[in-house]
C-alpha positions as CSV (number, residue, x, y, z in Angstrom):
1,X,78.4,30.5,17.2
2,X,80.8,33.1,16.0
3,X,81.5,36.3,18.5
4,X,83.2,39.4,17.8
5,X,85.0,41.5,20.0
6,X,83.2,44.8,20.5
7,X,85.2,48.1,19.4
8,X,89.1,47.8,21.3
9,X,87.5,46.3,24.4
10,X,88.3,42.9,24.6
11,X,84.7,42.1,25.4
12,X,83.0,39.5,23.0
13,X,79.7,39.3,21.9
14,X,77.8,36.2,19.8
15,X,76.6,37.2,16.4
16,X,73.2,36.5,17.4
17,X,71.9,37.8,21.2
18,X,69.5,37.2,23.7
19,X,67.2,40.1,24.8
20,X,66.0,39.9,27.9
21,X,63.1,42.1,27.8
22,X,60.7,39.4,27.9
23,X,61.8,38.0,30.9
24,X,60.8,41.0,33.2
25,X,56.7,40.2,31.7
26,X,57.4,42.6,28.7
27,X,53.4,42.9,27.7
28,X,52.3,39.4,29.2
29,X,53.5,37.6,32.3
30,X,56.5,34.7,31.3
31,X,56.8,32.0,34.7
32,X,59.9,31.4,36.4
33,X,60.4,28.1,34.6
34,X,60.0,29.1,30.9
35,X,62.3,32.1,31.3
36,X,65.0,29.6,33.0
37,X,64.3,27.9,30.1
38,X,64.3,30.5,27.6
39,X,67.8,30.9,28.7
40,X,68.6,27.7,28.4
41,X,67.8,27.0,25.4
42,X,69.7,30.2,24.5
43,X,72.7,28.5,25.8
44,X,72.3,25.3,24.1
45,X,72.1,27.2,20.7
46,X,75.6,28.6,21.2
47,X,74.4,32.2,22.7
48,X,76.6,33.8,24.6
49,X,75.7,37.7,25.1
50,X,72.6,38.2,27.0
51,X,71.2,41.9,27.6
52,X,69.0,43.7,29.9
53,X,68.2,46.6,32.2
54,X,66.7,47.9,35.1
55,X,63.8,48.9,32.9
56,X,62.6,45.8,32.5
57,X,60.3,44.5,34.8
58,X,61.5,46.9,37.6
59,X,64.5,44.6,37.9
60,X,62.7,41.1,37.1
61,X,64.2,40.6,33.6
62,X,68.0,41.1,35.6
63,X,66.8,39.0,38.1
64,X,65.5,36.3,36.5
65,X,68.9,36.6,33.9
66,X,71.1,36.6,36.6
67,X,69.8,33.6,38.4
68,X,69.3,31.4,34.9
69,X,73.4,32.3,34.7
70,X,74.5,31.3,38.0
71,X,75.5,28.1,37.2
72,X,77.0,28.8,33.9
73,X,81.1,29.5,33.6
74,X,81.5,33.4,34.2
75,X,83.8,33.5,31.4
76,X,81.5,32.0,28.8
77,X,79.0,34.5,28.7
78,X,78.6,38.2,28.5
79,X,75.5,40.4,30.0
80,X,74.9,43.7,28.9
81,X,73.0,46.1,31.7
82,X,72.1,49.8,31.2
83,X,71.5,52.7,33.2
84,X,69.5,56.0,33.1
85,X,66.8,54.9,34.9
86,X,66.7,54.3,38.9
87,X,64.4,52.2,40.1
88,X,62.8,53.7,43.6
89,X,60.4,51.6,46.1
90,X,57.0,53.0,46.3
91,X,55.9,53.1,49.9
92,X,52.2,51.9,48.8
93,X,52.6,49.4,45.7
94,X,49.0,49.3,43.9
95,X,48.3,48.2,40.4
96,X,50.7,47.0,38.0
97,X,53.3,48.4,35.1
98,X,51.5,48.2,32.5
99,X,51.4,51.4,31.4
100,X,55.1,51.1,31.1
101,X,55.2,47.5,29.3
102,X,55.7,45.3,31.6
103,X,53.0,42.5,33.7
104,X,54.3,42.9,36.8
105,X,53.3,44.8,40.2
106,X,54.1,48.5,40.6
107,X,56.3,48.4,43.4
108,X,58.8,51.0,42.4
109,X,58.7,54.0,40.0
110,X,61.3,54.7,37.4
111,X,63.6,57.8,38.0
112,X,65.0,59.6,35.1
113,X,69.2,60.2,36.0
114,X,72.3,60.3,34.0
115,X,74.3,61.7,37.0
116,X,77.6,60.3,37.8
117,X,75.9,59.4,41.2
118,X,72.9,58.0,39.2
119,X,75.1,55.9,37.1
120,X,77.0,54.5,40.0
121,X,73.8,53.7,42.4
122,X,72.3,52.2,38.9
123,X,75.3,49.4,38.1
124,X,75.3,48.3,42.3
125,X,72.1,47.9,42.4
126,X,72.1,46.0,38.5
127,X,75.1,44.2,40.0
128,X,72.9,42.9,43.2
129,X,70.3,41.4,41.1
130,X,72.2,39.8,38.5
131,X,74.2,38.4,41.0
132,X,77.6,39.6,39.6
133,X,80.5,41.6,40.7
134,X,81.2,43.3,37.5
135,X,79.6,44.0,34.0
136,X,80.3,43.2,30.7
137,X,78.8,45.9,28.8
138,X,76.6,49.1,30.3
139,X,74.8,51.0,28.1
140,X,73.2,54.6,28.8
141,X,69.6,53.7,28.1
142,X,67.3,56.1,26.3
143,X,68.8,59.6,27.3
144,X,66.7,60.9,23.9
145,X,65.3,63.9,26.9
146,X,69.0,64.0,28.8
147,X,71.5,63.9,26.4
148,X,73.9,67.0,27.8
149,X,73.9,65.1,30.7
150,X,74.1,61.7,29.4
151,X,76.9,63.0,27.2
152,X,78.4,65.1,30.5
153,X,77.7,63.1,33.5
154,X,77.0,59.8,32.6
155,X,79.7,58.8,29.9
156,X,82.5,60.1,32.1
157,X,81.3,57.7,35.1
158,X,81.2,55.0,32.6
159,X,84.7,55.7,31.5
160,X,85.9,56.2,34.9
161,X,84.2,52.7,35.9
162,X,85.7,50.9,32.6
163,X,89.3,52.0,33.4
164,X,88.8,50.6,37.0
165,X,87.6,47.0,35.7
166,X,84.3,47.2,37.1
167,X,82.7,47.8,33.5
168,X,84.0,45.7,30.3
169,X,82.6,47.9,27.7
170,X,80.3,51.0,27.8
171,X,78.3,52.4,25.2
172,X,74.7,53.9,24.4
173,X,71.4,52.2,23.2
174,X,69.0,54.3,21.4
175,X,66.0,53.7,18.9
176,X,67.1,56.7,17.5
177,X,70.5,57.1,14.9
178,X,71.0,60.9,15.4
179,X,72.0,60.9,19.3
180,X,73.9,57.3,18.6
181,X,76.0,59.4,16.6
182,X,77.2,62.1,18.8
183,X,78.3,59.6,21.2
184,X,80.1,57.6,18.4
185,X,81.9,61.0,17.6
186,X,82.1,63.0,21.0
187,X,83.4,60.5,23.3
188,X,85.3,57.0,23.4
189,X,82.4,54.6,23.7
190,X,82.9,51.3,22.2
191,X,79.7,50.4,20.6
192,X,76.0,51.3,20.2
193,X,72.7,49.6,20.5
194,X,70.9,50.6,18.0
195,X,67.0,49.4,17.9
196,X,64.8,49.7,14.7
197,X,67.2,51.9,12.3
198,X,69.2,49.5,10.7
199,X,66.4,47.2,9.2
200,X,64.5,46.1,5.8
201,X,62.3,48.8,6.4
202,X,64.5,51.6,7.8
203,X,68.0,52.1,7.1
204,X,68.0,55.4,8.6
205,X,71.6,54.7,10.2
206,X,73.2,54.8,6.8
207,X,73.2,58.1,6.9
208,X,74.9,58.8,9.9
209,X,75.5,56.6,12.7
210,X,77.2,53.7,10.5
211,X,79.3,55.7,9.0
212,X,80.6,57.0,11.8
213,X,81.1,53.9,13.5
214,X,82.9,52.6,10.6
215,X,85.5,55.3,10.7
216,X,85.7,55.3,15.1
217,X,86.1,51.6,15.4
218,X,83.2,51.3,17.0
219,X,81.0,48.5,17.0
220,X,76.9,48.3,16.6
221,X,74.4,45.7,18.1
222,X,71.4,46.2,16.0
223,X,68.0,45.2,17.8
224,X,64.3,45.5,16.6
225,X,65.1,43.8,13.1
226,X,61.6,43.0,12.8
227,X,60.9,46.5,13.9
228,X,57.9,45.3,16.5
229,X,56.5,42.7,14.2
230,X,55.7,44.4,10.9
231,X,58.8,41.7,9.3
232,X,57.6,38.8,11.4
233,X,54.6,39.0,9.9
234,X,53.3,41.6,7.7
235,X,49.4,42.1,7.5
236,X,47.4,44.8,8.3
237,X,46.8,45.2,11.6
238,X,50.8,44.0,12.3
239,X,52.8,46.9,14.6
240,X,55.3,49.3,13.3
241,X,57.7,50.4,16.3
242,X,55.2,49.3,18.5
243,X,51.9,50.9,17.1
244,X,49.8,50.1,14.2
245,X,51.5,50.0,11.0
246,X,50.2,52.0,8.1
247,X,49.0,50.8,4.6
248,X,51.8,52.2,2.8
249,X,54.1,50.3,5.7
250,X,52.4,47.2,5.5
251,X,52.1,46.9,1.6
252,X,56.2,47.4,1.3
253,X,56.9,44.9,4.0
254,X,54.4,42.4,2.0
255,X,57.0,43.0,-1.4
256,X,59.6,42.0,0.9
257,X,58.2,39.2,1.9
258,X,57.0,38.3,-2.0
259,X,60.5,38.6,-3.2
260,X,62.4,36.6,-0.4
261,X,59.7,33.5,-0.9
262,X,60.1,33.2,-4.4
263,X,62.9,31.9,-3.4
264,X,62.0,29.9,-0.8
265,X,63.3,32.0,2.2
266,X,61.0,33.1,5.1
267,X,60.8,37.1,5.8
268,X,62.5,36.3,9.1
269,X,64.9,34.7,7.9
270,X,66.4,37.7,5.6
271,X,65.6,40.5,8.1
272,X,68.1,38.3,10.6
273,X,70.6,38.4,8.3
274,X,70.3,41.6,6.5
275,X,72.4,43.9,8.9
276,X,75.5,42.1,9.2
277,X,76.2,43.3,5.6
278,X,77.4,46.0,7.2
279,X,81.1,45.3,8.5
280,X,80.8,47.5,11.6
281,X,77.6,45.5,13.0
282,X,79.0,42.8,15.3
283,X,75.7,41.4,16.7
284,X,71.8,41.2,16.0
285,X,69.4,41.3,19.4
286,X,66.6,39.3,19.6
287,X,63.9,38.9,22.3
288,X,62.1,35.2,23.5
289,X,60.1,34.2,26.5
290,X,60.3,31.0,25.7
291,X,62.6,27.8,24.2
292,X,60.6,27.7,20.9
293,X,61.4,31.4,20.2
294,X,64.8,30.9,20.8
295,X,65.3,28.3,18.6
296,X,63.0,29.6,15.7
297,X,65.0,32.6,15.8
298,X,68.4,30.7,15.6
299,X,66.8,28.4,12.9
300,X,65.7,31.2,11.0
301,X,69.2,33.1,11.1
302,X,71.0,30.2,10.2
303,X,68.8,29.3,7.3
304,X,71.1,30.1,3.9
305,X,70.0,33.4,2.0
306,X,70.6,32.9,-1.6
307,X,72.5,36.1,-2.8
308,X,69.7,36.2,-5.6
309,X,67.4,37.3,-2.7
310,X,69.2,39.8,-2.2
311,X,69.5,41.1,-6.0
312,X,66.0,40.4,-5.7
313,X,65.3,43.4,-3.0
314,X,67.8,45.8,-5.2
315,X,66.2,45.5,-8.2
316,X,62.5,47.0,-6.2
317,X,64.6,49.5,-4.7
318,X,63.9,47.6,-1.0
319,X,66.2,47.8,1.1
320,X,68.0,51.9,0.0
321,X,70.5,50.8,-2.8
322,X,73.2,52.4,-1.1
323,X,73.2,49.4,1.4
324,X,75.3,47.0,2.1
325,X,74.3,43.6,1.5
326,X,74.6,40.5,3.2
327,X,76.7,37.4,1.0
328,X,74.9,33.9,1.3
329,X,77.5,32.6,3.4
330,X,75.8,31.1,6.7
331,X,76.2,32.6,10.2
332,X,79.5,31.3,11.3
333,X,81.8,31.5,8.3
334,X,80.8,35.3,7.3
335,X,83.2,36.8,4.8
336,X,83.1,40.2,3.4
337,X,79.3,42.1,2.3
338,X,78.4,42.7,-1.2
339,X,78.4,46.2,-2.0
340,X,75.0,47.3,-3.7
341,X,75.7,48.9,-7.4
């Protein structure tokens, strides 16, 4: 599977990621042996960047990440953590997490801090559960309510930690484009992750963050191409950015899906493929709890999308026509987008 080095880094990531959100019991519990295999089968496929956080599964997703790795070469791979969010024991556990997503026992709370102290407790205690003694990648995670101090504390004790070696690559992951894009232009990050704004339905980053990157050097991961499962599988009833999707949503995903299976191509399939038209995205994020996800989701972005597809969506104004598009080229052998007109 093709990788691409993120921004000036030297730090590599495959064209088509693993998320690792599942694996801490995002929603419904995954056992020990299907996430081990989840990974796995990850591996098999040719994935090499994995990401997670501390968010996840107070710790289980790295956990779990860290000891499906173990064996594997440490050069081979790449793991993306994040920080922003401490994870603190609770003296009296009770009841679980899911109020916060996850199916797993509330033994810690979540502690909002994008300190430089907060930062640097956050990657040792990231590093002791994936079982590593550095980091690829970190991203600040989430700082929507702390950006001063993201921007102020936390970025400079990423910086700090990158010039040291103990950090590969730092950079900021967001479901927003707005704040992406102060960080693209106010500091020396080198890339974004950048969930739910860069998809068939929303191509909100066009107007700011992509640019930006474009001109910084700066390169984009793009998760949440199936923005919560409105593209997997559009019906009423499907989520939108984790909620209910409404009509109006739901009835434009179902013309996207009407114009990519006239010609034979699954919905999936083209909302895989559709941000890597634009040259600055070096890698799409996916989650999977289990082996059959994993390799649906590789089968799907490998599957060949016809550039008539793609004419197709232009011609009902879905997706914006000032988008760059995707050529037909498979995954692997990707040559230049194709401008809209």
């Amino acid at each position: 599977m093709r990788s691409t080095e993120l921004g000036q880094s030297g730090v590599r990531v495959t064209e088509l990621a693993f998320g690792a959100a599942a694996l801490g019991n995002l929603f419904t519990p995954v056992g020990d042996d299907e996430a081990a295999a989840a990974v796995d089968a990850a591996w098999k496929a040719g994935i090499r960047y994995f990401d997670t956080a501390p968010h996840y599964g107070l710790g289980l997703s790295e956990r779990r990440l860290g000891e499906a790795l173990a064996q594997r070469p440490r050069a081979e791979f790449t793991v993306s953590t994040k920080v922003g969010r401490l994870l603190e024991p609770l003296a009296e556990p009770s009841g679980d997490d899911l109020a916060q997503g996850f199916a797993v026992p509330a033994t810690h709370r979540r502690v909002w801090d994008f300190s430089a102290d907060g930062v640097l407790r956050s990657i040792e205690a990231s590093l002791r559960r994936l079982g590593l003694d550095a980091v690829d990648i970190v991203y600040v995670h989430d700082p929507d309510d702390h950006l001063d101090q993201a921007l102020g504390e936390a970025y400079p004790a990423l910086e700090r930690l990158r010039s040291e070696g103990v950090v590969g690559a730092i950079g900021a992951g967001m479901n927003q484009s707005a704040a992406l894009t102060r960080f693209v232009r106010e500091t020396d990050i080198d890339a974004v992750l950048l969930a739910g704004r860069y998809t068939l339905l929303d191509q909100t980053a066009l107007t700011d963050l992509l640019p930006a990157a474009a001109e910084r050097g700066v390169s984009v991961v793009v998760g949440g191409v199936f923005n919560s499962g409105l593209l997997a599988d559009p019906r009423p009833g499907a989520t939108y950015d984790y909620t209910t999707a409404p009509t109006t949503l739901v009835e434009r995903a179902l013309a996207l899906k009407a114009a990519t299976e006239r010609h034979g191509v699954p919905l999936r399939a083209a909302a895989l493929r559709f941000p890597f038209g634009h040259p600055s995205v070096a890698s799409v994020l996916t989650g999977a709890r289990s082996p059959e996800e994993v390799r649906d989701t590789v089968e799907q972005l490998r599957r060949p999308v016809p550039d008539a597809v793609w004419d197709d969506l232009r011609a009902e104004g879905l997706p914006s026509m000032n988008t760059s598009l995707p050529v037909s080229t498979p995954i692997g052998e990707r040559t230049q987008p194709k401008e809209s007109s």
